[in-house]
C-alpha angles and dihedrals in degrees: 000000000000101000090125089085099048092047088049088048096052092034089057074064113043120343108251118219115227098261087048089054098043094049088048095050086042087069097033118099123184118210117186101226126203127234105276096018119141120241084176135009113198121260081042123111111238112236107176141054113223129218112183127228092182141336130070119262134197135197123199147162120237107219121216082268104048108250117135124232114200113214110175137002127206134196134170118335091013137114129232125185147119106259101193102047082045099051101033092039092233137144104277121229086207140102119202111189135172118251096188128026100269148175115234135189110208139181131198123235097256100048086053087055089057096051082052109060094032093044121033094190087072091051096049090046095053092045084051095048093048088045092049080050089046098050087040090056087057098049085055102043089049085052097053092051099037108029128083107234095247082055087052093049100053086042090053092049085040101065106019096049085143079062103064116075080034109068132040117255078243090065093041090049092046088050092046083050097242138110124277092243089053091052090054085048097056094040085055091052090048094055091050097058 
């Protein structure tokens, strides 16, 4: 099993003891997912949270007239999961998919309560990681109300440069918010320059 990436992970936070380690990787299972294959449909509650191995993962909205609206990629030694579906045990609105054939560790809401309340480490790891989401929403939303779209764009190759050869123009237009055709038009001006 691949839980060497996921203990390094948490450890770059806070160093786990031994007994802290072994009661996390007694609630952590790993699936091997396919390319296209579905963590989260949406109008499903989401019941786990996912830490990924390797693959790259997206999470999106489907609007009434189905247009898709990404909302978060993920790649190695990152999380992907709908928070609100998973914390408030609703329906999501959310689709997460596999770009790429992967390997995932995940961990069901209760057991994570668990980790909570008998580790506070874990506690302390998973508030840092909703507030880093969190900050990382505003920023985005900031971006979408106050950046041009060519300014979106550069931010987005800027700090996501893992992402690139990774995902289609069509997934980065759909995150910035534009059409495909604009983004080809703003990758052409930016050449040009």
């Amino acid at each position: 099993m691949q839980f060497q990436g996921l203990i390094q992970h948490l450890s770059s936070f806070q160093k786990l003891n031994e007994t802290e380690i072994n009661s996390l990787l007694a609630f952590v299972k790993e699936r091997k997912i396919k390319r296209r294959q579905f963590l989260l449909t949406e109008g499903e509650i989401c019941k786990q949270y996912t830490f990924i191995i390797e693959g790259c993962f997206k999470m999106y909205k489907i609007d009434n007239k189905g247009q898709e609206h990404n909302l978060q990629f993920s790649i190695e030694n990152e999380w992907i999961s709908d928070i609100g579906s998973f914390h408030d045990n609703t329906p999501s609105g959310l689709y997460i998919e596999a770009l790429e054939k992967g390997t995932i560790l995940q961990i069901e809401k209760n057991d994570l309560l668990y980790l909570y309340t008998h580790f506070p480490k874990f506690d302390r790891y998973f508030r840092v990681l909703v507030e880093n989401a969190f900050i990382n929403l505003q920023k985005r939303v900031l971006q979408n109300i106050s950046d041009t779209a060519e300014e979106r764009y550069l931010k987005f190759t800027e700090e996501n440069p893992a992402l690139l050869n990774r995902i289609s123009n069509v997934q980065i237009a759909s995150y910035i918010g534009i059409t495909p055709e604009f983004l080809s038009k703003i990758r052409k001006n930016i050449l040009h320059k």
